[in-house]
C-alpha positions as CSV (number, residue, x, y, z in Angstrom):
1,X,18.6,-1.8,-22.7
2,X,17.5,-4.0,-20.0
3,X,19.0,-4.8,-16.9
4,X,21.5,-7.8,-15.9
5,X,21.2,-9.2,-12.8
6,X,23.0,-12.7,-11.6
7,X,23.8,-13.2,-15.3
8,X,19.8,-13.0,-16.8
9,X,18.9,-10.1,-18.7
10,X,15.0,-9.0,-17.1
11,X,13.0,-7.7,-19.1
12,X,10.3,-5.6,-17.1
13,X,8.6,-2.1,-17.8
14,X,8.6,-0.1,-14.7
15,X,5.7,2.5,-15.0
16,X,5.7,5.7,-13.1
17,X,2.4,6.9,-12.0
18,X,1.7,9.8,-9.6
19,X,-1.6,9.4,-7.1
20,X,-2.8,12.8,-5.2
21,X,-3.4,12.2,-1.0
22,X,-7.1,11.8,-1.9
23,X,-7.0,9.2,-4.8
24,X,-4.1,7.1,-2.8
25,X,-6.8,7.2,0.7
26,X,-9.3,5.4,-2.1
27,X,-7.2,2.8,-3.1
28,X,-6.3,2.1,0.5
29,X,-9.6,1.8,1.6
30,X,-10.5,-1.0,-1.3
31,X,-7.9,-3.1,0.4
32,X,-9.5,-2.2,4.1
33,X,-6.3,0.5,5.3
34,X,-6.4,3.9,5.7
35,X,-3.9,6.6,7.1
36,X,-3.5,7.7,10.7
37,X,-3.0,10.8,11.9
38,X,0.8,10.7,11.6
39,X,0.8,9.5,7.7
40,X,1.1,5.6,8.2
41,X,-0.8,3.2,6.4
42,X,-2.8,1.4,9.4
43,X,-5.6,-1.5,9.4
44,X,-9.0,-0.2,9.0
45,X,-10.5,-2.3,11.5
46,X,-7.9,-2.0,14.2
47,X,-6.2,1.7,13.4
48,X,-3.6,0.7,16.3
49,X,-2.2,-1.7,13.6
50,X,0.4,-0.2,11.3
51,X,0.9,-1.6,7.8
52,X,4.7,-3.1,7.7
53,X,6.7,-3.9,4.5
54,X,8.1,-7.5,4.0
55,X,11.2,-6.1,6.1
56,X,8.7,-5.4,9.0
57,X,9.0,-1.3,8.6
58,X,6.2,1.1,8.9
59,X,4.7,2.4,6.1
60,X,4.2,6.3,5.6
61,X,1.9,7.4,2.7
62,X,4.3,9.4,1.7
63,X,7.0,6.3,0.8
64,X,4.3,4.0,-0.5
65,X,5.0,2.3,-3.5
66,X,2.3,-0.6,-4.1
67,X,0.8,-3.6,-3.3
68,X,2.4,-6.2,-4.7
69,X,-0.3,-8.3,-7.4
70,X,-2.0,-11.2,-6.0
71,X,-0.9,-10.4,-2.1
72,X,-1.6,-7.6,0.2
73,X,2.3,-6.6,0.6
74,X,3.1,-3.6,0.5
75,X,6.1,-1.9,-1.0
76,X,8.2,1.4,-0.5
77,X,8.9,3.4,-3.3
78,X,12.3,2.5,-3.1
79,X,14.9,1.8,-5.9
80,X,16.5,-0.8,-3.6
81,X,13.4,-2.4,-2.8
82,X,12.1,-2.4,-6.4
83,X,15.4,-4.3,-7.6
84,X,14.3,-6.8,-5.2
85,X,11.0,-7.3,-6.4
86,X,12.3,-7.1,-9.8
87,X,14.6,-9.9,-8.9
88,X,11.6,-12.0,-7.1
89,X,9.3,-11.4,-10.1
90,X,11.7,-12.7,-12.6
């Protein structure tokens, strides 16, 4: 079964994979962001700047979802916000 939204059925896989503190501080830092000292995703090269969502909201490592292919936006892990990129990726 696949979902229906607006009429179109979408057809998309959504994979669940679990990163520990250490491994998700790696992947960060390949994309020049690291964590501050209160759990946000911040800028590497000026820590003052926090890492906001396409709805301009802070980030905490502990709600981050992805980086969106091809961009540097980053997603929640969210089931609202994955419908929406599920209905821009369509």
């Amino acid at each position: 079964m696949f979902p229906h939204i607006g009429g179109a059925s979408i057809k998309m896989k959504l994979s669940n994979l679990t990163f520990d503190k250490e491994v998700k501080q790696d992947i960060l830092a390949l994309y020049g962001k690291a964590i501050d000292k209160e759990g946000f995703i911040i800028e590497k090269d000026n820590p003052s700047q926090r890492v906001l969502t396409p709805k301009g909201e802070e980030i905490h490592i502990s709600e981050w979802g992805g980086i969106v292919k091809g961009s540097e936006e980053f997603i929640k892990d969210d089931a609202f916000v994955l419908i929406e990129l599920a209905k821009k990726l369509a």
